[in-house]
Backbone of each chain as ProteinMPNN parsed JSONL, in Angstrom:
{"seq_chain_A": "XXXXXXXXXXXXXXXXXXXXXXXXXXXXXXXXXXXXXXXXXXXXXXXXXXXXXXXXXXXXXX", "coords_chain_A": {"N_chain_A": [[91.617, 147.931, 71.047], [91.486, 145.514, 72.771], [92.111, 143.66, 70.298], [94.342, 144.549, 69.043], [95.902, 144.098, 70.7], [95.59, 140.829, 71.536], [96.136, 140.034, 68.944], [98.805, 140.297, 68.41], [100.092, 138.987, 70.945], [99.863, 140.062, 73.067], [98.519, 140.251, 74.843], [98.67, 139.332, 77.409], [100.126, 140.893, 78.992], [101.859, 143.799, 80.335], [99.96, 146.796, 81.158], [96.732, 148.217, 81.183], [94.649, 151.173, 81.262], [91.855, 153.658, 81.903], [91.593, 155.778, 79.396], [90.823, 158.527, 80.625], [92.163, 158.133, 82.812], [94.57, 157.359, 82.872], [94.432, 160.716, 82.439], [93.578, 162.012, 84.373], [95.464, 160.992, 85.831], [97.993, 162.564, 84.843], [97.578, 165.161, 85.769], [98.429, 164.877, 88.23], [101.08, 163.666, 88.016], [102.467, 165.331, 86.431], [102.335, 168.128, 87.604], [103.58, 171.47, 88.16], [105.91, 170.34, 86.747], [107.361, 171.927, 84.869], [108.483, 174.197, 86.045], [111.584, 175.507, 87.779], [112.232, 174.866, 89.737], [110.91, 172.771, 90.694], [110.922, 169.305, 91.817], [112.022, 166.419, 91.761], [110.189, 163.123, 92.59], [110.561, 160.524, 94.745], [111.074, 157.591, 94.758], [108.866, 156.516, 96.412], [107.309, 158.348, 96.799], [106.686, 158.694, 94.021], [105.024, 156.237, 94.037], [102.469, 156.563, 95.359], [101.646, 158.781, 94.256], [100.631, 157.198, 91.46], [99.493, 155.539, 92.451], [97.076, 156.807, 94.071], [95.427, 157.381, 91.984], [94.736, 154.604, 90.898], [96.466, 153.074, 89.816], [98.157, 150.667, 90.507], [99.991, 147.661, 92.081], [102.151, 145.145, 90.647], [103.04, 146.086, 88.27], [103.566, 148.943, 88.657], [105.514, 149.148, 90.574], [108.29, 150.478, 91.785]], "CA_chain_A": [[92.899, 147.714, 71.691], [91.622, 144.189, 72.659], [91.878, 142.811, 69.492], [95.551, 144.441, 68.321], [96.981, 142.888, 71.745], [95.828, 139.534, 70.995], [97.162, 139.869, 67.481], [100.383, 140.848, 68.907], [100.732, 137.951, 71.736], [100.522, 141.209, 74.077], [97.289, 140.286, 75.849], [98.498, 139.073, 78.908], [101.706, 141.738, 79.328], [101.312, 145.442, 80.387], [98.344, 147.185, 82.282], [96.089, 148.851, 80.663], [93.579, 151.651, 81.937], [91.397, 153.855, 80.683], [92.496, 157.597, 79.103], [90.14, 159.33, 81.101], [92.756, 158.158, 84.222], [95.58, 158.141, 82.446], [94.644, 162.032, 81.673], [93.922, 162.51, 85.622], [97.076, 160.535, 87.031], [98.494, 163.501, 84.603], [97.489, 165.964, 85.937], [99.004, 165.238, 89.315], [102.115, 163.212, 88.33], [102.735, 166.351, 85.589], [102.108, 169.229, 88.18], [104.67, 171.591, 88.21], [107.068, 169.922, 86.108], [108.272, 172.54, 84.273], [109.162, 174.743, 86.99], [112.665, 175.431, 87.59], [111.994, 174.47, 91.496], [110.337, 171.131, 90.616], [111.153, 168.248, 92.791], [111.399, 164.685, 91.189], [109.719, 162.541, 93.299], [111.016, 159.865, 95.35], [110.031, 155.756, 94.628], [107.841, 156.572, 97.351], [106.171, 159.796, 96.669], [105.397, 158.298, 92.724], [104.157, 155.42, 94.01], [102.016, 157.287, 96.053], [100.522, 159.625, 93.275], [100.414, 156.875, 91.16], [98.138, 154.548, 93.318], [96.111, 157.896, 94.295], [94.591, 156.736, 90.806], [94.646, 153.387, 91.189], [97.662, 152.748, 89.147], [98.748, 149.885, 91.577], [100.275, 146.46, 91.541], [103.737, 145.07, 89.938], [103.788, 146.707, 87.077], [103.625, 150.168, 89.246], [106.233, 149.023, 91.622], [109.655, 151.017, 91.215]], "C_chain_A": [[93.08, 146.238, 72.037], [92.192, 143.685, 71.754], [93.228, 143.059, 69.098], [96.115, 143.617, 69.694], [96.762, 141.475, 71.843], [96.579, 138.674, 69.497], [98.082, 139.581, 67.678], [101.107, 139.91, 70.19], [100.556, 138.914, 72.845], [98.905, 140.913, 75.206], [97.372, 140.16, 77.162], [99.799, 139.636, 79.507], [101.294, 142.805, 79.477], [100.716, 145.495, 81.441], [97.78, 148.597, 81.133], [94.956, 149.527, 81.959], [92.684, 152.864, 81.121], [92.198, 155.474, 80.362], [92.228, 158.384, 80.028], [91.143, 159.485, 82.903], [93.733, 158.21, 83.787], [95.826, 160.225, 82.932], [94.837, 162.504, 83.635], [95.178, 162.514, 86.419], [97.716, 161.49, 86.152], [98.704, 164.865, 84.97], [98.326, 166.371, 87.487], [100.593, 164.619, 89.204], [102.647, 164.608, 87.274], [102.965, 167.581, 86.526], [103.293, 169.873, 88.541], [106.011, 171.127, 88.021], [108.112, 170.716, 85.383], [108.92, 173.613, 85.117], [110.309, 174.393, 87.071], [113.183, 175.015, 89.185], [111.883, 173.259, 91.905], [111.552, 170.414, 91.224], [110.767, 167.233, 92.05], [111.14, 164.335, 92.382], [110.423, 161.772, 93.845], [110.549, 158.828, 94.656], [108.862, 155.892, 95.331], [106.851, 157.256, 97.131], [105.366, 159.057, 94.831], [104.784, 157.4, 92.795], [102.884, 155.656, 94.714], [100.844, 158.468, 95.056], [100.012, 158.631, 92.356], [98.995, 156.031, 91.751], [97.001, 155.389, 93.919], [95.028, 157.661, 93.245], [94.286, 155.9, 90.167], [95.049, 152.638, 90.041], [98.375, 152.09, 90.207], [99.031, 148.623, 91.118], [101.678, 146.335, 90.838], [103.84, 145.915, 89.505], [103.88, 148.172, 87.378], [104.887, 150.139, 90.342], [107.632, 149.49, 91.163], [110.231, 151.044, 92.811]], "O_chain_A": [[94.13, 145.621, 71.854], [93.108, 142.989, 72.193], [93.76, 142.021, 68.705], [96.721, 142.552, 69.578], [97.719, 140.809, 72.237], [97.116, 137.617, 69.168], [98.495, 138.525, 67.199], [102.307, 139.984, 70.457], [101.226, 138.556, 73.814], [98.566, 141.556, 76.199], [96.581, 140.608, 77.992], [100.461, 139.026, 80.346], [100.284, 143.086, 78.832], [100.73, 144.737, 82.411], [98.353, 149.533, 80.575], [94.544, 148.995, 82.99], [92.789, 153.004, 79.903], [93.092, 156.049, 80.982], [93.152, 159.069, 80.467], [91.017, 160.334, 83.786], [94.295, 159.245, 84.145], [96.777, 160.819, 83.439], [95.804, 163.085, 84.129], [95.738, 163.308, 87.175], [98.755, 161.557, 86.809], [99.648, 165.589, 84.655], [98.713, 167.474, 87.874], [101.381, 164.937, 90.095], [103.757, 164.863, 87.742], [103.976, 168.192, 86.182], [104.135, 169.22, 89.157], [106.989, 171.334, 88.739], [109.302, 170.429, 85.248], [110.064, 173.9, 84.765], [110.607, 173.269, 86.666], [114.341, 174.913, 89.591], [112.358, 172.684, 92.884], [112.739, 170.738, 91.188], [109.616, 167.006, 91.676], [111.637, 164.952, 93.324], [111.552, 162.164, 93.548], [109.601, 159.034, 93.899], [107.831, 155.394, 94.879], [105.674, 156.909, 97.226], [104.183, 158.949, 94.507], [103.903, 157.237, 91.95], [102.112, 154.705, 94.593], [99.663, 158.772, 95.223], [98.819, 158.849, 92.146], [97.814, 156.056, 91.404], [95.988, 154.789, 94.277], [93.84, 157.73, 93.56], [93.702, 155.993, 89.088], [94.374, 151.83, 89.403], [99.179, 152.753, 90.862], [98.584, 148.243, 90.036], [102.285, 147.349, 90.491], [104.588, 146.781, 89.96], [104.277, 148.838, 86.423], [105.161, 151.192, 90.918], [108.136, 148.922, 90.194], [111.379, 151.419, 93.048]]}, "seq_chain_B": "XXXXXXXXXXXXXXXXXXXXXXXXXXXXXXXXXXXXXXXXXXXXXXXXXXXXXXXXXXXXXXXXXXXXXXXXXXXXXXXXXXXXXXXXXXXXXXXXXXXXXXXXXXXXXXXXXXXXXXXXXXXXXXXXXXXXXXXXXXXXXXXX", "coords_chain_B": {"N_chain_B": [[119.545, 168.061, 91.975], [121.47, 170.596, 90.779], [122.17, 173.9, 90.495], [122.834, 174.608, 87.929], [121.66, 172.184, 86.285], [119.019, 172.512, 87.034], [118.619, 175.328, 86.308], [119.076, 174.685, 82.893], [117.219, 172.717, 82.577], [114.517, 173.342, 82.853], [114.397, 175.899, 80.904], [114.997, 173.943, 78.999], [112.457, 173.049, 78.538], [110.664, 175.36, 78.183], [112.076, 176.18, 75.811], [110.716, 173.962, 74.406], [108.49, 174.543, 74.497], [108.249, 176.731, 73.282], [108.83, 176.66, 70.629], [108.507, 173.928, 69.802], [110.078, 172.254, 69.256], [113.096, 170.24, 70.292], [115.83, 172.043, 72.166], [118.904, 172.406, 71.387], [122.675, 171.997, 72.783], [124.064, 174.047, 72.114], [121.819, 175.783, 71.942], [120.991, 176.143, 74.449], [122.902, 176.813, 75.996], [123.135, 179.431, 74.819], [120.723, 180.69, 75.702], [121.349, 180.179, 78.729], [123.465, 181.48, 79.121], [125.453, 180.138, 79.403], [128.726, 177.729, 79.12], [128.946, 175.945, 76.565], [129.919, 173.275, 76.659], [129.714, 173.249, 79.809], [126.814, 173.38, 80.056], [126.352, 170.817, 78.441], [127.642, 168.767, 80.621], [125.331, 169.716, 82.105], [123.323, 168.671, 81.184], [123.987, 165.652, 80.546], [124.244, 164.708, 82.851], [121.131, 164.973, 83.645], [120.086, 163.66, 82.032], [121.48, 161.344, 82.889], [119.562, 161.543, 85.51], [117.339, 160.799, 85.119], [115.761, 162.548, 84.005], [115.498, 164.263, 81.371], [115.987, 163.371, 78.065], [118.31, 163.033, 75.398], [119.541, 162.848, 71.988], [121.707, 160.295, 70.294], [123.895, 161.44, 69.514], [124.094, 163.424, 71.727], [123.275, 166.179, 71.917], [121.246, 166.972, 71.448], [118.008, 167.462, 72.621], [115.687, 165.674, 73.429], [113.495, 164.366, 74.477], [111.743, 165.95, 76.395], [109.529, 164.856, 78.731], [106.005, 165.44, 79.434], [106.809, 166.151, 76.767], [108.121, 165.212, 73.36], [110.686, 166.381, 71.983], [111.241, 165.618, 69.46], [109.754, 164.995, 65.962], [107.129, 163.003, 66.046], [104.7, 160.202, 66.212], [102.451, 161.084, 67.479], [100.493, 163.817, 69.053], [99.466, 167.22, 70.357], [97.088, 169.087, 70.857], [96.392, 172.821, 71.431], [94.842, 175.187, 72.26], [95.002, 176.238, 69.655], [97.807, 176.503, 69.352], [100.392, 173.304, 68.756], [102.07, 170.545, 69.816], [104.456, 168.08, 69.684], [104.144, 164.488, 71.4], [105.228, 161.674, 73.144], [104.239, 159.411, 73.414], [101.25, 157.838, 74.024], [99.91, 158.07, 76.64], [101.497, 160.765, 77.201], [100.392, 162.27, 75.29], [98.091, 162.759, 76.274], [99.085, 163.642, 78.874], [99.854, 166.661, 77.904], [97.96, 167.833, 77.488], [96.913, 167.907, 79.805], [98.319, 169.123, 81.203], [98.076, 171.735, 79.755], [95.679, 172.374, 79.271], [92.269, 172.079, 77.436], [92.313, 170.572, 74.749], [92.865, 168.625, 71.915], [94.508, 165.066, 71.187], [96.022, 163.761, 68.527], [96.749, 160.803, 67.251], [99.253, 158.669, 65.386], [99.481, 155.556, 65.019], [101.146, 152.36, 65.262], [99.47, 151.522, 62.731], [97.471, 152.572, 63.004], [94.959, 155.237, 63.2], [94.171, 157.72, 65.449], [92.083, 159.847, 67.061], [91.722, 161.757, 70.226], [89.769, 163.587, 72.199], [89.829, 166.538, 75.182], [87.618, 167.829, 76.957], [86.498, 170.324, 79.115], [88.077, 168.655, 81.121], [87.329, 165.873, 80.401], [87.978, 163.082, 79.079], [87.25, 162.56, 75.649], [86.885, 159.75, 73.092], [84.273, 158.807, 75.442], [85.672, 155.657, 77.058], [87.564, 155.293, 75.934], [91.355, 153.882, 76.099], [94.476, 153.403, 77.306], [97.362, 151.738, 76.911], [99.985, 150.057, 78.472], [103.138, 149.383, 77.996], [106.166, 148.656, 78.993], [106.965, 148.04, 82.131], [106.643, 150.466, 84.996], [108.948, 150.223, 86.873], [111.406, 149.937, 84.624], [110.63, 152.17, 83.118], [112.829, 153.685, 81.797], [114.831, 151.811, 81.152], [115.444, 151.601, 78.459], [114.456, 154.555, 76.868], [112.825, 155.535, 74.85], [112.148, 153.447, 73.257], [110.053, 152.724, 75.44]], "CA_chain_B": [[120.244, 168.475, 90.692], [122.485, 171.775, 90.728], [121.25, 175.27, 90.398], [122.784, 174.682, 86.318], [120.911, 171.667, 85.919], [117.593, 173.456, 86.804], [117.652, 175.967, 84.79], [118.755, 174.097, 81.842], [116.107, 172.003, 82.569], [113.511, 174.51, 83.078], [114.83, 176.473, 79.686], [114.791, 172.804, 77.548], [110.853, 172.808, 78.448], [110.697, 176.644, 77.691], [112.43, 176.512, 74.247], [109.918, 173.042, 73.475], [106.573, 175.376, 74.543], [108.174, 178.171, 72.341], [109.222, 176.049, 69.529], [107.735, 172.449, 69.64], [110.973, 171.114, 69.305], [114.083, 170.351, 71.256], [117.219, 172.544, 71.846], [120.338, 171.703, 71.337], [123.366, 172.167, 73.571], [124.13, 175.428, 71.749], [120.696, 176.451, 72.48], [120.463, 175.882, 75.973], [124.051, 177.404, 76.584], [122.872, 181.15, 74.632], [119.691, 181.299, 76.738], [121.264, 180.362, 79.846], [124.425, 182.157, 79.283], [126.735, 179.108, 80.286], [129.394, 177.509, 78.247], [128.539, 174.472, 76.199], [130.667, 172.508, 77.709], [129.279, 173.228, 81.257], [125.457, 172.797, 79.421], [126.345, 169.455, 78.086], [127.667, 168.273, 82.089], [124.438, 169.337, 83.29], [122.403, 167.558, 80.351], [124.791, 164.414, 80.737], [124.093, 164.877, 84.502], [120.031, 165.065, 83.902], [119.846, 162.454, 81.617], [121.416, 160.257, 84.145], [118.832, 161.034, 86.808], [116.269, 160.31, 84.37], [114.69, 164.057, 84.158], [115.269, 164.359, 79.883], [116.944, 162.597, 76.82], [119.039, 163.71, 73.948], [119.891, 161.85, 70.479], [122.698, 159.544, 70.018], [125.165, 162.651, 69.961], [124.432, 164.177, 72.878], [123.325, 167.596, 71.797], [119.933, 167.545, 71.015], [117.312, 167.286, 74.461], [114.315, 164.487, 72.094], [112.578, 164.166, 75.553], [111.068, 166.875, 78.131], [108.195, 164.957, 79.036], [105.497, 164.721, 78.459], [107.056, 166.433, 75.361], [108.964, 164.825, 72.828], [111.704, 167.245, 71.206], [111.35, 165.678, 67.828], [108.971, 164.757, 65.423], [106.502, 161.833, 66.479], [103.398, 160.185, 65.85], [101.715, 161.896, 68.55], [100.648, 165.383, 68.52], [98.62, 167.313, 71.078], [96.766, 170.4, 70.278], [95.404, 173.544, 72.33], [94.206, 176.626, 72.104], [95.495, 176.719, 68.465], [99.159, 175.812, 68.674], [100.28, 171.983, 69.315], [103.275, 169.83, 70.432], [104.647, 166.497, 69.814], [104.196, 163.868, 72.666], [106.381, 160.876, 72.863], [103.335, 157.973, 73.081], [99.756, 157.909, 74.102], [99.923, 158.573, 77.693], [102.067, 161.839, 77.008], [99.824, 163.09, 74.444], [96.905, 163.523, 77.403], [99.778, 164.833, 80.191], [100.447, 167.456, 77.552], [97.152, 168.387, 77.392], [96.768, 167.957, 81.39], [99.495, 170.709, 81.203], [98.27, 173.375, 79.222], [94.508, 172.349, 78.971], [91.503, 171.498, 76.638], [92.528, 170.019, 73.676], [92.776, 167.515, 70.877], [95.363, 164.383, 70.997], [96.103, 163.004, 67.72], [97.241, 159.693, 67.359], [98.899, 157.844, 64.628], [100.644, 154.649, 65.236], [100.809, 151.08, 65.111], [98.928, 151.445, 61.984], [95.992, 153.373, 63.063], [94.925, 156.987, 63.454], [93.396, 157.924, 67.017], [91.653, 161.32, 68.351], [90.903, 161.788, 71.478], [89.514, 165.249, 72.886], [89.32, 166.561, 76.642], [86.934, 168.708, 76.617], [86.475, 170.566, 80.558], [88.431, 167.461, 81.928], [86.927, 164.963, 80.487], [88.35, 162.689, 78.027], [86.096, 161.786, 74.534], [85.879, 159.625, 73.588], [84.146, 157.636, 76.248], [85.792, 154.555, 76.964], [88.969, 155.295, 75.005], [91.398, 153.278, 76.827], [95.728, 152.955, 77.164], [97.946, 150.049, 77.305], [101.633, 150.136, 78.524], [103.875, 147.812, 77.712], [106.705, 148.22, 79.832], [106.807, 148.29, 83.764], [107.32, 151.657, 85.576], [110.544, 150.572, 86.853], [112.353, 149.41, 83.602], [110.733, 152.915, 81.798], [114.169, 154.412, 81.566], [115.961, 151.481, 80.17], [114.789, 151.982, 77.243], [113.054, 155.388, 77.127], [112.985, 155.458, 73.212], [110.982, 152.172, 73.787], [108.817, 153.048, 76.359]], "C_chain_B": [[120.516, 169.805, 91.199], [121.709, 172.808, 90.33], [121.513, 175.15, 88.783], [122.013, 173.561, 86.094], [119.517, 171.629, 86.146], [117.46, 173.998, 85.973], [118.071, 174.937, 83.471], [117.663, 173.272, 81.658], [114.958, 172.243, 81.862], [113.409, 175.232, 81.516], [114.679, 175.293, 78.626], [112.97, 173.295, 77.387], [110.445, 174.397, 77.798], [110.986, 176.993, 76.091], [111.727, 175.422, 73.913], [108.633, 173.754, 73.26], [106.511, 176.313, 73.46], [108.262, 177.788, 70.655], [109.245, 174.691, 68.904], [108.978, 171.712, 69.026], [111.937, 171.474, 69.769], [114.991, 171.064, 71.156], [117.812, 171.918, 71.78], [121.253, 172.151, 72.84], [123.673, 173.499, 73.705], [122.925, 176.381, 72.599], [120.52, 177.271, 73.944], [121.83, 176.784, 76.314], [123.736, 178.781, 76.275], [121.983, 181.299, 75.156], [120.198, 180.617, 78.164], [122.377, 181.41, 80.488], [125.61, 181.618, 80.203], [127.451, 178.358, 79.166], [128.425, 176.424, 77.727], [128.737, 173.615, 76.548], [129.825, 172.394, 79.082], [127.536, 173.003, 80.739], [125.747, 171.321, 79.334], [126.8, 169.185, 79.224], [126.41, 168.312, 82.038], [122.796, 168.391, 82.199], [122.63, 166.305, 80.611], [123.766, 164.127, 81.914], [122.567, 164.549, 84.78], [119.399, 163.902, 83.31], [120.241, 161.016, 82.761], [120.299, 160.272, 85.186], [117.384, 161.051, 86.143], [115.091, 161.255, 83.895], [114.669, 164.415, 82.518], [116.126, 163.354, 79.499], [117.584, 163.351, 75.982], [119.02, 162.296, 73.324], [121.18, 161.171, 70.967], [123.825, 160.698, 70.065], [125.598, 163.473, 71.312], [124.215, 165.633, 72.977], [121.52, 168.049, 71.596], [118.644, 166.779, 72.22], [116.07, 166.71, 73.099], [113.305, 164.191, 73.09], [112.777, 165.329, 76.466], [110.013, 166.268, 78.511], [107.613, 165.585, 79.895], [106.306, 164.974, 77.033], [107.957, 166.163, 74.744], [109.941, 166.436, 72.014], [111.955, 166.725, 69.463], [109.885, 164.924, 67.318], [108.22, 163.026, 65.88], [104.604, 161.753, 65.9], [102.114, 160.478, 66.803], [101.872, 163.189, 68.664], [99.136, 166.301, 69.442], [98.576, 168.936, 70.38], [96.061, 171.264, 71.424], [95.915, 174.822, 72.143], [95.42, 177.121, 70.467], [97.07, 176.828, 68.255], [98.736, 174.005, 69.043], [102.027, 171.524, 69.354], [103.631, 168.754, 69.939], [104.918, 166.056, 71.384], [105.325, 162.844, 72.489], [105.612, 159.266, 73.222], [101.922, 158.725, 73.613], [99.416, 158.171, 75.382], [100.387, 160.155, 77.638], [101.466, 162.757, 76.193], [98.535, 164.135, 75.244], [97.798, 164.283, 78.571], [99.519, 166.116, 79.094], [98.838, 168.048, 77.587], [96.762, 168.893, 79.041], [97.413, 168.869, 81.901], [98.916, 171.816, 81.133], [96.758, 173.196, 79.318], [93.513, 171.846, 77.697], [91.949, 171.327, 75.338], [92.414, 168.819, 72.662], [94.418, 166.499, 70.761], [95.36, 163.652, 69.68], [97.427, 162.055, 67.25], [97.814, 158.536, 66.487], [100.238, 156.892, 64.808], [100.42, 153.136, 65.075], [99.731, 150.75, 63.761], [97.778, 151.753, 61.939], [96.33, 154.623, 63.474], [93.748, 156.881, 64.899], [93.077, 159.437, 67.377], [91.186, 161.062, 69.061], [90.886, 163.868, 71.887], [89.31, 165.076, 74.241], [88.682, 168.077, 76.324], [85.886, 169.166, 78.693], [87.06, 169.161, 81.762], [88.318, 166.201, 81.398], [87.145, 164.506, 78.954], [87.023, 162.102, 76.571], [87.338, 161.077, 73.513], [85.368, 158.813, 74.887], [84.447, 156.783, 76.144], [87.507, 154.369, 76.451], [90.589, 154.214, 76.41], [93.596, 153.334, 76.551], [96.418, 152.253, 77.723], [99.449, 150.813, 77.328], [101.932, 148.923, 78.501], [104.868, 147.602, 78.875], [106.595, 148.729, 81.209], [107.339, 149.492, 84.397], [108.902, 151.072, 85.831], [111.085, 150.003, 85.703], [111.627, 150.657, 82.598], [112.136, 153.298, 81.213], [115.514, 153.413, 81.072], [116.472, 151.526, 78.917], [113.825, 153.034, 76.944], [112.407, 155.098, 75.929], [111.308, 154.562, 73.187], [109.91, 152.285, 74.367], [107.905, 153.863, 75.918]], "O_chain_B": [[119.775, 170.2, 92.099], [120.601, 172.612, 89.831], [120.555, 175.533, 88.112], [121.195, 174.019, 85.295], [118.811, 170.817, 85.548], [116.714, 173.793, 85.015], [117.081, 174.337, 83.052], [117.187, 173.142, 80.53], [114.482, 171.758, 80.836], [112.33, 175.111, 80.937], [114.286, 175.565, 77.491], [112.419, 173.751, 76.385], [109.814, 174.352, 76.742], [110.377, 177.777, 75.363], [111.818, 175.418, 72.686], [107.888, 173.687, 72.282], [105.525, 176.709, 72.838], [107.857, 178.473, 69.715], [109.79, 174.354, 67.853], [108.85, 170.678, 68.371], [112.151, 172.679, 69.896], [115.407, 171.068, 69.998], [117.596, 170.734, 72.037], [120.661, 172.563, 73.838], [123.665, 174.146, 74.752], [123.026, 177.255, 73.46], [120.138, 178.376, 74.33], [121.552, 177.646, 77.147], [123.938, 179.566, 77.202], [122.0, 182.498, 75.434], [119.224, 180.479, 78.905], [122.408, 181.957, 81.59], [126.315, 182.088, 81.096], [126.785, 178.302, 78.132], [127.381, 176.076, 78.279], [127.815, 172.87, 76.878], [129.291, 171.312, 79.324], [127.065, 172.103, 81.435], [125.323, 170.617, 80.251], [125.679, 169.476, 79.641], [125.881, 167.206, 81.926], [121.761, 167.812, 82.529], [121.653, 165.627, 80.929], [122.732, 163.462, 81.857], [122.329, 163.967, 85.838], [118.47, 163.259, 83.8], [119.55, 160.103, 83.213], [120.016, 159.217, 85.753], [116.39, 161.344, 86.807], [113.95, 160.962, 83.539], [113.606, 164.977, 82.255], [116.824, 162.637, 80.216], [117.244, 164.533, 75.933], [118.706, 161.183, 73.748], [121.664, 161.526, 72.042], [124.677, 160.554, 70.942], [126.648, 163.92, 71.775], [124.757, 166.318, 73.844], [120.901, 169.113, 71.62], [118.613, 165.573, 72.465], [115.764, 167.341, 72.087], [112.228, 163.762, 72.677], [113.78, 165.58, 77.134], [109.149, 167.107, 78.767], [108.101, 166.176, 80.858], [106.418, 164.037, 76.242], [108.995, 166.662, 75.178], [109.318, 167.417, 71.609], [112.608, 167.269, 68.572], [109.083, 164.399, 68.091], [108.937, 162.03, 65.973], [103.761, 162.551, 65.49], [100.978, 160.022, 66.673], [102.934, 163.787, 68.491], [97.97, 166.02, 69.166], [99.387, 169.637, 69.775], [95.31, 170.732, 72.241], [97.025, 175.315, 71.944], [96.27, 178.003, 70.35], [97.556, 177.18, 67.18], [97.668, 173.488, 69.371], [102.963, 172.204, 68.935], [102.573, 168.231, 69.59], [105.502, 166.674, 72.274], [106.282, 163.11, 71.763], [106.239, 158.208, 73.281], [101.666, 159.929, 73.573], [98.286, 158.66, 75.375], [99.522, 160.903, 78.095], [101.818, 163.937, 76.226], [98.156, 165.298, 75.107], [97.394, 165.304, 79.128], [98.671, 166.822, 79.64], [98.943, 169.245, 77.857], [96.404, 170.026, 79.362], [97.135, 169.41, 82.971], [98.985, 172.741, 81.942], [96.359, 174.339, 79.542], [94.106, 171.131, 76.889], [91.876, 172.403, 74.745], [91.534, 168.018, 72.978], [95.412, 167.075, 70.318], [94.539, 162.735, 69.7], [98.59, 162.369, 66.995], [97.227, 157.457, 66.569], [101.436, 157.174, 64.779], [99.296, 152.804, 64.696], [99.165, 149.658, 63.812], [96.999, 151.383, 61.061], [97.385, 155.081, 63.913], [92.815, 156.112, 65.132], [93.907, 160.113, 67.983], [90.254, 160.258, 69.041], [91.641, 164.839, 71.827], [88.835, 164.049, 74.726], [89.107, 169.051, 75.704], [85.003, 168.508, 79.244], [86.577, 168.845, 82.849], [89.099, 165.34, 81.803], [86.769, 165.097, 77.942], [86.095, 161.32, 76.773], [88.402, 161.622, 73.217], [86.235, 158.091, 75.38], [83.917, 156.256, 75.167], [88.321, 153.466, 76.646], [90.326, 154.128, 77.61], [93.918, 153.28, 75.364], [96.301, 152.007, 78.923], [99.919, 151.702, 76.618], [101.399, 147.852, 78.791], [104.691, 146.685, 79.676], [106.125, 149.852, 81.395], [108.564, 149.598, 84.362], [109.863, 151.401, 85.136], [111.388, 148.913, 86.189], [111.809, 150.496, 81.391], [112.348, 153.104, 80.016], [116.647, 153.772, 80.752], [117.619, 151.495, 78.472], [112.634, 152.779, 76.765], [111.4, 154.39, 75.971], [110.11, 154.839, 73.136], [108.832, 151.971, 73.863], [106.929, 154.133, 76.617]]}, "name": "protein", "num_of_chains": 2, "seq": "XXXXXXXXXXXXXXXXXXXXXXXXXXXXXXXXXXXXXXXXXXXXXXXXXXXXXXXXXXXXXXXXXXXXXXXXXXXXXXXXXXXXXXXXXXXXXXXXXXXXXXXXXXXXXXXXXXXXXXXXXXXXXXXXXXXXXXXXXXXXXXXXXXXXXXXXXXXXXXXXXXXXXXXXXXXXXXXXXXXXXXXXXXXXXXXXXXXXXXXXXXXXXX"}
């Protein structure tokens, strides 16, 4: 992944992390989504699950 | 959102689990048993608050995430059916959804599996990059 984002000029843009947290911060920003009850979140509340998995910083800031 | 833009909601994700790809307007109006017209409001209506997508027409729902509604180079697998995702983050929600499976990955000019196998992603180390910033996903979902 290093090596295509230096190809690509993209090295120092984004955030990268690994899958294995990706797959977790899925499991809680996903939860009960398809429910017909489901509640989008607030700015607050996803920044909040997000940073639970230490998905933090600008590029998390909504 | 409105008691019609639930269920349609609810029913897009329902007809992607049943049929790995998106309804239409039609669709969504004979399983909810609401005009088309009043379907397409509460699609319009959902797309604005950033909860799915449709195509360029307006009829066809191309995003439930995680799950894409049309064909993509992402493709999650479990327990012997599979889905399209709509990038590389979405390929592991979809699995984070339904459970243990296989993400396969082909894009940017490479092919990618990844398995979770009781939680835990293989392979070790595997790793994903976003490009654009949570708040600006939705200017560009397509993009994102």
């Amino acid at each position: 992944m290093e090596r295509y984002l230096s190809e690509n000029g993209e090295e120092n843009s984004g955030f990268s992390a690994s899958a294995q947290s990706f797959f977790e911060m899925s499991q809680d920003w996903y939860r009960d989504r398809m429910d017909v009850g489901w509640e989008p979140p607030t700015a607050s509340q996803a920044m909040q699950i997000w940073e639970r998995h230490g998905f933090t910083g600008p590029f998390w800031e909504v | 959102m409105t008691g019609l833009e639930r269920r349609v909601r609810a029913l897009a994700y329902r007809h992607i689990l049943d049929r790995r790809f998106g309804p239409t307007a039609e669709d969504l109006a004979v399983a909810s048993g609401e005009t088309v017209e009043d379907v397409r409001e509460a699609l319009h209506s959902l797309r604005d608050q950033h909860l799915l997508a449709f195509d360029d027409e307006g009829d066809l729902v191309v995003m439930a995430h995680p799950f894409s509604g049309v064909e993509t180079g992402y493709r999650s697998r479990v327990a012997g059916d599979w889905w399209y995702a709509n990038c590389a983050w979405d390929s592991l929600a979809i699995l984070a959804l339904l459970g243990d499976g296989q993400a396969e990955i082909e894009d940017l000019g490479r092919r990618l599996e990844w398995s979770v196998v009781e939680g835990q992603v293989e392979p070790e180390g595997a790793m994903v990059h976003l490009l654009v910033p949570a708040a600006r996903f939705w200017d560009d979902i397509g993009f994102t």
